[in-house]
C-alpha positions, 0 to 999 in steps of 0.5 A: 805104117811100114810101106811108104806110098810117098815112095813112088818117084824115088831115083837112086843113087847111081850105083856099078855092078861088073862081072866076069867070065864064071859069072855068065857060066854059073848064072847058065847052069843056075838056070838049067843050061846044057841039062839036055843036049850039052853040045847045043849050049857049049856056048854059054856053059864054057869058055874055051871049046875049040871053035866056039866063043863064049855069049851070055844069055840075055836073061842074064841082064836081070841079075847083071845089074845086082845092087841097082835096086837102092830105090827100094830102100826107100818104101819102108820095112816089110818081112822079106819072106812075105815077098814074091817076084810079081813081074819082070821085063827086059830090053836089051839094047845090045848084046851082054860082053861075057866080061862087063860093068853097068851103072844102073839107076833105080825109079820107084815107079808105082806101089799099089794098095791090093788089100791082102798085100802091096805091089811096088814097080821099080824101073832101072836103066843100066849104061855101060859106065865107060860111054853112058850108052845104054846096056838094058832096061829092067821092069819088075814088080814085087807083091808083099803079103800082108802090107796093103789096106791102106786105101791106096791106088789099087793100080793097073788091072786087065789082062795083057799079052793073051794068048791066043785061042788056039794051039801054040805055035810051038813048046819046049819042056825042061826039067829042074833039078831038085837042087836047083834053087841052091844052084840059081842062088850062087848068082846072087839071091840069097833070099832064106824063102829058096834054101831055108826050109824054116824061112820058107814055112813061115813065107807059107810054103811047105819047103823053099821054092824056086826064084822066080827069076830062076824060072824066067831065065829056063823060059828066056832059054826056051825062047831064046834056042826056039824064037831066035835060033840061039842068038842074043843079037836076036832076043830084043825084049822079055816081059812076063808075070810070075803067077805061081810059084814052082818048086825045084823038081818040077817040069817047066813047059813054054808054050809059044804063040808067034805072030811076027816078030813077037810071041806070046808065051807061057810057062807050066808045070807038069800038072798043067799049072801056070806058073808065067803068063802075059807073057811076050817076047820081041825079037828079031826074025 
C-alpha cells in the first residue's frame, strides 16, 4: 500500500531555511499586495520608501520554513497531482525579520483513511537557530485522492469555527490575476497542478489552479489591514480549511465575524462559492 499509517508520530530531522529582503517582497506581490491601493502597502511591497520600513506579512511564516516538511517523506508514494492542501494554521510568536533563518522540525501528527482519499496532518515548530526561541508554528493538513479504504481511523469530524448567523462584522473583496499562480510560484511551490495545464487535467481540473496557500495569504491580508490595523505585532494566530478550489482570476471576498480579539471568517469567490472556512484569527485588539 502506498500511504504508510504506521507513519503517524514520525519527527524529522531538524532542518534550516533563511530568507531575505526580495523573498518578503515577491511572497507579497505573489499574494496580490499593492493591487489596490499601492501606497497602503509600501511597506511590504519595497524596501527603501522614504520613511517606511520594510515588515513582512505574517502569512509569510507558511512558506518561511520551506524544506521543513521531511516528516512527510515517511508516509510512502502517492501521485502529487492528487494532492490538495486541507488545512492550514499559524501561531506567530513574535513578528517575521525582513531578513532571517528558522530551523524547523516536523511531526506526522495524524493520517486518516476517508474512503475516497487519505488525510495527513503534519505539525512543525520553527526557532530561530542562533537562540532556539521559537518563531512560528504551522498545522496543515494535505487530502490525497484516491489513497484511502484501508480501514484506517476516519479521524476528527464537525464543524468548528461557525460563523455566526448574522451578517459579518465586515468584508473585503481582492481580485486575483490571471497569472497569479505563476506569480505565488516564484516563492517557492512549484507543484505542475498550478502552471501545467496537462498536470492539472490529469489531478481532474479543466486548467491549474491557485495554491491553496495563495489564497490563505490574500485572506491573512484581508485580515491583517481590517482586524489589526496593518500590524504583524497584532496578528497572533491564523487557522482555516481549504474547501474549494480557486482559479486565478477569480474575486476572493472575506467575510469576518468579530467577537473580541477573534474572528471568524471566510473567504468566496465572485459567484458566492466558498472556498475557506472554519476560519479564525486571534489577534491583538
Amino acid at each position: 500500500m502506498p500511504i504508510n499509517p504506521d507513519a503517524v508520530g514520525t519527527v524529522s530531522e531538524p532542518s534550516e531555511n533563511s530568507w531575505t529582503s526580495k523573498d518578503c517582497l515577491l511572497y507579497a506581490l505573489g499574494v496580490g499586495a499593492g493591487s489596490l491601493d499601492a501606497s497602503e502597502e509600501l511597506a511590504f511591497t519595497t524596501e527603501n520608501s522614504k520613511g517606511i520600513d520594510q515588515q513582512v506579512l505574517p502569512t509569510f511564516a507558511v512558506i518561511a520554513a520551506a524544506g521543513g516538511g521531511g516528516a512527510l517523506r515517511s508516509i510512502g508514494t502517492f501521485n502529487f497531482a492528487m494532492l490538495v492542501h486541507g488545512e492550514q494554521a499559524v501561531t506567530l510568536h513574535q513578528p517575521l525579520p525582513v531578513e532571517g533563518s528558522v530551523r524547523t522540525t516536523s511531526t506526522i501528527a495524524g493520517i486518516y483513511d476517508k474512503g475516497s482519499g487519505a488525510v495527513v496532518a503534519i505539525e512543525s515548530t520553527s526557532v530561530d537557530p542562533a537562540t532556539d526561541k521559537p518563531m512560528f508554528s504551522t498545522r496543515s493538513s494535505i487530502f490525497i485522492r484516491g489513497e484511502g479504504g484501508w480501514g484506517g481511523d476516519r479521524g476528527p469530524s464537525g464543524k468548528t469555527n461557525v460563523a455566526p448567523d448574522r451578517a459579518p462584522d465586515h468584508q473585503v473583496s481582492y481580485a486575483t490575476r490571471h497569472d497569479q499562480a505563476l506569480l505565488y510560484r516564484l516563492s517557492g511551490d512549484r507543484n505542475p497542478l498550478h502552471s501545467d495545464p496537462s498536470f492539472a487535467r490529469m489531478g481532474g481540473f479543466e486548467r491549474p489552479i491557485l495554491h491553496g496557500l495563495c489564497t490563505y495569504g490574500f485572506t491573512g491580508r484581508a485580515l491583517l489591514h481590517t482586524l489589526c490595523a496593518s500590524d504583524p505585532a497584532r496578528f497572533t494566530s491564523m487557522d482555516a480549511r481549504f474547501s474549494k478550489p480557486v482559479m486565478p482570476g477569480d474575486t476572493l471576498t472575506v467575510s469576518m465575524w468579530v467577537d473580541g480579539s477573534e474572528a471568524i471568517f471566510q473567504t468566496a469567490t465572485q459567484d458566492g462559492t466558498v472556498v475557506i472556512d472554519n476560519g479564525r484569527l486571534v489577534f491583538d485588539k
